[in-house]
C-alpha positions as CSV (number, residue, x, y, z in Angstrom):
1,X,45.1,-8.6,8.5
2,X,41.5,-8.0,9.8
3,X,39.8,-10.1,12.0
4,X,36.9,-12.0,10.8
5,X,33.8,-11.2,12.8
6,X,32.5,-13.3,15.0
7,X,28.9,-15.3,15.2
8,X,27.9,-13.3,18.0
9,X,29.0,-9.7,15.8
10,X,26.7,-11.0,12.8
11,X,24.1,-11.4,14.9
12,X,23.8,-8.3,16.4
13,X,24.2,-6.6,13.4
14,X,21.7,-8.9,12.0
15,X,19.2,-7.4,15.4
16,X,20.2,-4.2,14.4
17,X,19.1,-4.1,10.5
18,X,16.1,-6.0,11.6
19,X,15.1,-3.2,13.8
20,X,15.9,-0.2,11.8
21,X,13.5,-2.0,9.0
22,X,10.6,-2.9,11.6
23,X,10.8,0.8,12.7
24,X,11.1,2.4,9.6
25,X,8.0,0.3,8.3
26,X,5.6,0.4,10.5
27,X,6.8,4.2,11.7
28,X,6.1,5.1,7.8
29,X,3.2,2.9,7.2
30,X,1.4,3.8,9.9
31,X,1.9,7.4,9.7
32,X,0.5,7.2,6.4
33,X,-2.7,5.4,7.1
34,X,-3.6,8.0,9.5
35,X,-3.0,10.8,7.3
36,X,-4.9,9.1,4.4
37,X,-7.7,9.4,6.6
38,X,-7.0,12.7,8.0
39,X,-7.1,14.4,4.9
40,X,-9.7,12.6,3.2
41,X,-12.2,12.2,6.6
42,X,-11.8,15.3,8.7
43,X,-12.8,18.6,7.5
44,X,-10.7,21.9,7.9
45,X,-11.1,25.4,8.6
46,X,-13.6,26.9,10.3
47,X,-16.5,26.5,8.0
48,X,-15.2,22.5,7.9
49,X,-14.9,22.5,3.9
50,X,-14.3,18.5,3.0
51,X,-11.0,18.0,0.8
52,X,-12.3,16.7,-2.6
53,X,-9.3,16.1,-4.8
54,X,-8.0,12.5,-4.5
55,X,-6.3,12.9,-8.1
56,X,-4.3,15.7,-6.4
57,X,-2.9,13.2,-3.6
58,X,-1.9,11.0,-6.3
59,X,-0.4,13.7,-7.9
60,X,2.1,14.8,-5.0
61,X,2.6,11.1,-3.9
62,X,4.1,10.3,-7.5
63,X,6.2,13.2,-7.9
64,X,7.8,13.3,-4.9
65,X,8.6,9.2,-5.0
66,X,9.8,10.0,-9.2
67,X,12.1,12.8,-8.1
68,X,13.8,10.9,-4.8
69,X,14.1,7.9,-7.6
70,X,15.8,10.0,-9.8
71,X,18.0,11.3,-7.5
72,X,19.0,7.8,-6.5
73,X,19.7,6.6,-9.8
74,X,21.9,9.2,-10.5
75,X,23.5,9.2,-7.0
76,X,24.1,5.5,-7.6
77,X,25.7,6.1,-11.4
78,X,22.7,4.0,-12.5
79,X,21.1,4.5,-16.3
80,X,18.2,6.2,-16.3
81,X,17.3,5.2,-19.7
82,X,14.1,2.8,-19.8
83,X,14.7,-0.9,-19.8
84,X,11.3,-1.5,-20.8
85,X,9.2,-0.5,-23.7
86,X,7.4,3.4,-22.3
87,X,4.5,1.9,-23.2
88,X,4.5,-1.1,-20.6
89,X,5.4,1.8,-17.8
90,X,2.5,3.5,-18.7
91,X,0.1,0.7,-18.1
92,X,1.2,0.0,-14.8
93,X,0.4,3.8,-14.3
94,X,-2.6,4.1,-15.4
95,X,-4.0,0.9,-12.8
96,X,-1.7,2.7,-10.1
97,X,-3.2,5.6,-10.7
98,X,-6.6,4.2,-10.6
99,X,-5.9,1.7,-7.3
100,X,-4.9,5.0,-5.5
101,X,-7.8,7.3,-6.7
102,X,-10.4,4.3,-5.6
103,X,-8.3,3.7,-2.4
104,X,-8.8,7.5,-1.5
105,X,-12.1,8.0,-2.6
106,X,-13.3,4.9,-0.7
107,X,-12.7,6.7,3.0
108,X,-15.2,9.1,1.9
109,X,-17.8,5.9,2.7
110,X,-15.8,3.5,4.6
111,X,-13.6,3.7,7.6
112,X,-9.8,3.4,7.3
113,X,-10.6,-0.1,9.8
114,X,-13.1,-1.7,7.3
115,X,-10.6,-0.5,3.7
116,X,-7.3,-1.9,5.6
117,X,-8.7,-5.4,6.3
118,X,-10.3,-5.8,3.1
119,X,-6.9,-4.9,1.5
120,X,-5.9,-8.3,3.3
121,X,-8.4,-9.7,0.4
122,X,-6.2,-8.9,-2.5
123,X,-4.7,-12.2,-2.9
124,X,-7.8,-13.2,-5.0
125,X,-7.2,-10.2,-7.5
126,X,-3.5,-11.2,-7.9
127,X,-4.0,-15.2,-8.0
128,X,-6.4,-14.1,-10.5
129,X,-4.6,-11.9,-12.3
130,X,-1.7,-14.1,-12.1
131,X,-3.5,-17.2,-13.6
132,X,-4.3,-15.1,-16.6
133,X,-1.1,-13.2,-17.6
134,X,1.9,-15.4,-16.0
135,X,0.0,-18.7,-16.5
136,X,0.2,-19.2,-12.7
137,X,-0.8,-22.0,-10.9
138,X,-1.6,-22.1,-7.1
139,X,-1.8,-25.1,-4.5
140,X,-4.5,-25.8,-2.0
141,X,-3.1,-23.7,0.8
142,X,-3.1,-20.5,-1.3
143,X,-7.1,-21.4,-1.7
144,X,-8.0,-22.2,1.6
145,X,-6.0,-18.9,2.7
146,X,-7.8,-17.0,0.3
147,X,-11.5,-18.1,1.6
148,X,-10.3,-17.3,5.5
149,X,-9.5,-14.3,4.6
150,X,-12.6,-13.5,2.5
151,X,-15.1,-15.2,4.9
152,X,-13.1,-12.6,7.7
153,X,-13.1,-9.4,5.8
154,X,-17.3,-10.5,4.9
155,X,-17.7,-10.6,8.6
156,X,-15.3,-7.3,9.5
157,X,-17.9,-5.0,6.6
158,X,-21.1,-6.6,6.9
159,X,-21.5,-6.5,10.3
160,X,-20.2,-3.1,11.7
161,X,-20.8,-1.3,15.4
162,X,-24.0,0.7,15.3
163,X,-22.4,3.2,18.1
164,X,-19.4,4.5,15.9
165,X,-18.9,7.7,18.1
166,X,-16.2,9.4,15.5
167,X,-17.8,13.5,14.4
168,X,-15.9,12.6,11.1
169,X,-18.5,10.2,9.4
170,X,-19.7,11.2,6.1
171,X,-22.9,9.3,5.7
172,X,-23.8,6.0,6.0
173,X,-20.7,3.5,6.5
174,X,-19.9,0.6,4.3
175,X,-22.1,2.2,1.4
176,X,-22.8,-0.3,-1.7
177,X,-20.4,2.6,-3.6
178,X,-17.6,2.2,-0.9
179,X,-17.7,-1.4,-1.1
180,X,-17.5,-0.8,-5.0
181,X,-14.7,1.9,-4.5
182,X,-12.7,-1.2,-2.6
183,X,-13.3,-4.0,-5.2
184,X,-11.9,-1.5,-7.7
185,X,-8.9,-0.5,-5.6
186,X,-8.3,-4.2,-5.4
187,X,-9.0,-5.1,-9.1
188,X,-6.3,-3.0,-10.4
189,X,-4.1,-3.5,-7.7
190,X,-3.7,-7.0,-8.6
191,X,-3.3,-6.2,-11.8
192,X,-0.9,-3.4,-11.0
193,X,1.2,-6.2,-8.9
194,X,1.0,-8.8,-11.6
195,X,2.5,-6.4,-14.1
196,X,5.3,-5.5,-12.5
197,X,6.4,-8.7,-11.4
198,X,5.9,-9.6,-15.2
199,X,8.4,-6.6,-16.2
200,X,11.0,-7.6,-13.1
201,X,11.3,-11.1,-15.0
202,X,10.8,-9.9,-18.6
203,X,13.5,-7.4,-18.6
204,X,17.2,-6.7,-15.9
205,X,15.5,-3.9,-14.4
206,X,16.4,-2.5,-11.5
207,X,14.0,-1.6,-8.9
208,X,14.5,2.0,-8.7
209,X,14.3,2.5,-13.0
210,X,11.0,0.8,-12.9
211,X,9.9,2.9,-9.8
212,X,11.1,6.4,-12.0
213,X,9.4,6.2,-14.7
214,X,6.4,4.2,-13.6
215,X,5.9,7.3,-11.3
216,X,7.0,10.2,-13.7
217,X,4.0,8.4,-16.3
218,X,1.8,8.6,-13.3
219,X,2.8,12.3,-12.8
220,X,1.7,13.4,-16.0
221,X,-1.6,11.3,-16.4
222,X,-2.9,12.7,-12.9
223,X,-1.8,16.2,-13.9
224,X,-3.5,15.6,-17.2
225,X,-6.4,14.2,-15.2
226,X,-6.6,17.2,-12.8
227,X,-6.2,19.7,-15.5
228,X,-9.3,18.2,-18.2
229,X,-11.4,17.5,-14.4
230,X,-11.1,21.5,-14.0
231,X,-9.5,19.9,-10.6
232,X,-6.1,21.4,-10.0
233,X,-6.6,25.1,-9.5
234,X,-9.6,24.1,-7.2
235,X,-7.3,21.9,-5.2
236,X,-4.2,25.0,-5.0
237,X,-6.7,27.1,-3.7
238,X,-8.0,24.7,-0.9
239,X,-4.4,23.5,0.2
240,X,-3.9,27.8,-0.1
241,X,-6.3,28.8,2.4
242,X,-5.5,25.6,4.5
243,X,-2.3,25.5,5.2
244,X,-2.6,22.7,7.6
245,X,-4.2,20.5,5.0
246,X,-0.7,21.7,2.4
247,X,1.5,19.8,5.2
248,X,-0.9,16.8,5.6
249,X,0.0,16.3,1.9
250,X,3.3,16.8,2.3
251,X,4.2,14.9,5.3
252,X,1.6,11.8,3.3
253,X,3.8,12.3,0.3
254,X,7.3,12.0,2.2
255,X,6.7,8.9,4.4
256,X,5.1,7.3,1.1
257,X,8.2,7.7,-0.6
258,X,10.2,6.9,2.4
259,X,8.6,3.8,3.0
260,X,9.3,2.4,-0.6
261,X,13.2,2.4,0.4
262,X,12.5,0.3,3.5
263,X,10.6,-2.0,2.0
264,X,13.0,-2.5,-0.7
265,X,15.5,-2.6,1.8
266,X,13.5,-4.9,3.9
267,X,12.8,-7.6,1.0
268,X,16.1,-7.3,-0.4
269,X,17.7,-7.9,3.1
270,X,15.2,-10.2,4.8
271,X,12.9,-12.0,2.2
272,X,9.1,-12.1,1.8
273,X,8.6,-13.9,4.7
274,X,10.1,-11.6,7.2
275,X,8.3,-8.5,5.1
276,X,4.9,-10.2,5.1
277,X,4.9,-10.7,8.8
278,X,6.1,-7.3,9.6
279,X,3.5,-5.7,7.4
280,X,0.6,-8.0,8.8
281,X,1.3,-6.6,12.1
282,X,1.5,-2.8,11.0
283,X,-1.7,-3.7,9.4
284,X,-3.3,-4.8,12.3
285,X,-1.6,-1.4,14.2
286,X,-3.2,0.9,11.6
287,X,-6.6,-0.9,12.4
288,X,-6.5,-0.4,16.3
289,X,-4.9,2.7,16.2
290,X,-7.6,4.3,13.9
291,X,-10.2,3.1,16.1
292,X,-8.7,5.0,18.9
293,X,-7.7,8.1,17.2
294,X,-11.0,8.7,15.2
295,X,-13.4,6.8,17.3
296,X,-14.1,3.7,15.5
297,X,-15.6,1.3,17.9
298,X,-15.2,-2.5,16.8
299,X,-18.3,-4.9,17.0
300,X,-17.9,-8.9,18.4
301,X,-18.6,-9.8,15.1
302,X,-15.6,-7.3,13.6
303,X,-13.1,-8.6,16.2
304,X,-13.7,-12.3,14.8
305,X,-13.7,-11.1,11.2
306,X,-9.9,-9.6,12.2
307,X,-9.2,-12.8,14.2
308,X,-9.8,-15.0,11.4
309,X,-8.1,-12.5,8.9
310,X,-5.0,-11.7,10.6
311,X,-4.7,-15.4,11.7
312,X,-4.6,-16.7,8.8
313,X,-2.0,-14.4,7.3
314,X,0.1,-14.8,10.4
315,X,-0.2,-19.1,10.4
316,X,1.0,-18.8,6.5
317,X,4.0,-16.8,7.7
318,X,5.2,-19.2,10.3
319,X,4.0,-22.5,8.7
320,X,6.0,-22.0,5.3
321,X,9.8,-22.3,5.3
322,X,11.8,-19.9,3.8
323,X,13.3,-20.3,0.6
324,X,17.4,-20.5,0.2
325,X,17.9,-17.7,-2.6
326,X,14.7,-16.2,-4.1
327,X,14.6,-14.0,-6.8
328,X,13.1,-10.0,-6.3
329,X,10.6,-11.4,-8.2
330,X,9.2,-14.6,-6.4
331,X,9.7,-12.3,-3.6
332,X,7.3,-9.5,-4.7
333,X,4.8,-12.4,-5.4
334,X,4.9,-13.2,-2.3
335,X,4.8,-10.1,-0.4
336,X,1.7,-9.6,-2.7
337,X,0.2,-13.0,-1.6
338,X,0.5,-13.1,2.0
339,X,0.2,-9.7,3.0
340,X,-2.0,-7.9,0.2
341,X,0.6,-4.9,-0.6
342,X,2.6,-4.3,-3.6
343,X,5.7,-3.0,-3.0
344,X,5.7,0.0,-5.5
């Protein structure tokens, strides 16, 4: 008969899963912030040609992510047949696809410092969206959260370091079209959010179906996209004759897929709470860490636009208790709320 373990066996094993999901996260996350601005910021090849072709990035992510999510499906003797209506997966590809091309395109006129923090901002987009199709209704806290966060990321864009040192500026920072790029990306990313945590209660789905063929819609609407744009060929030929920008895209699509299955694993394992604190603080890492790497110096006035921001989000973390048994989708909600990423 085997013995049971003992208090001081869970826990450890508890410390252990808790650090392979910290690592994995932020090791992921982070990696993939600084590529997003790698490839989209710094010019390659000696004659320093710029890489135009954010429709192409969206194009690897997806079918790298729907071909690992096949392959777990099937691994796991899981039905890949649609739960939902193709029609529903489509929508939420189309506002993926459009968060991700406005996300990219948007580090063409702000710095990867100015579009992390204001990603903190996305609660408004999803309590919005949420109070229009689930017929949502929020409490005080979620409002006053919201405005901190707002007044911070205000303060973090409109009042930017006048010495930024980095040789990988395209033009004026914090342009009236990169602040548009960014309400855009966070528009539809609310939306995007909303929709899937209506699918996740409309339908048994399971994680990994919706993931499939959300991304294998996505894969042919970007192709389409790059094809009728006269895009794709254009964007072979760069990644062709640059062959360190062809493993940029394909390190940026591997840790993007990676990084799903951690936080899955990390939500399903953990809860909301523990998620949303682990990806405040990889937030705040991909913030200082760009500074250093590309030379974005920080203003007084920035540093109390991230204070108020990332003090806000930590202070929800720790002041709310932790539910007993939520579902994956109260859960997603959450993540969405206090940390301004979907899990997708």
């Amino acid at each position: 008969m085997a013995e049971e373990p003992t208090v001081g066996e869970d826990s450890w094993s508890r410390l252990w899963r808790g650090i392979f999901a910290v690592t994995g996260i932020m090791t992921t996350l982070v990696i993939y912030g600084v590529l997003q601005e790698k490839i989209m910021r710094v010019p390659y090849g000696l004659n320093k040609e710029p890489f135009r072709y954010s429709l192409f990035l969206v194009f690897c992510n997806r079918i790298t992510t729907s071909t690992v999510s096949a392959a777990v499906l099937l691994a796991s003797k899981k039905a890949l047949d649609p739960v939902a209506p193709i029609y529903k997966y489509c929508l939420i590809s189309v506002s993926n696809i459009l968060t991700t091309t406005c996300q990219y395109e948007a580090l063409k006129y702000v710095s990867f410092p100015v579009q992390t923090l204001a990603k903190c901002a996305k609660m408004i987009p999803v309590m919005v969206w949420g109070t229009v199709i689930m017929r949502k209704k929020y409490k005080g806290p979620d409002y006053l959260l919201a405005f901190l966060v707002t007044v911070g990321c205000s303060i973090f864009i409109l009042y930017p370091d006048g010495t930024d040192i980095s040789p990988y500026r395209r033009g004026r920072e914090n342009t009236i079209w990169g602040v548009s790029l960014m309400i855009g990306y966070l528009g539809f990313d609310g939306f995007t959010s909303t929709f899937q945590d209506k699918l996740f209660k409309g339908y048994d789905m399971e994680i990994h179906n919706q993931i499939f063929y959300t991304t294998l819609c996505s894969c042919f609407l970007s192709f389409t996209g790059l094809v009728l744009q006269g895009h794709l060929i254009l964007a072979i030929d760069f990644v062709y004759r640059h062959n360190d920008c062809l493993w940029d895209i394909v390190m940026l699509s591997t840790v993007a897929t990676i990084s799903q299955f951690f936080i899955s694993y990390t939500i399903r394992t953990f809860g909301a709470l523990t998620f949303a604190t682990i990806m405040t603080t990889r937030q705040l890492v991909s913030i200082f860490l760009s500074c250093i790497w590309f030379g974005h110096p920080l203003s007084y006035e920035q540093m109390l636009g991230a204070v108020i921001v990332f003090g806000a989000l930590y202070s929800k973390s720790f002041l709310r208790k932790q539910p007993q048994k939520a579902l994956p989708s109260v859960q997603m909600e959450n993540v969405q709320m206090e940390t301004g990423f979907a899990a997708k």
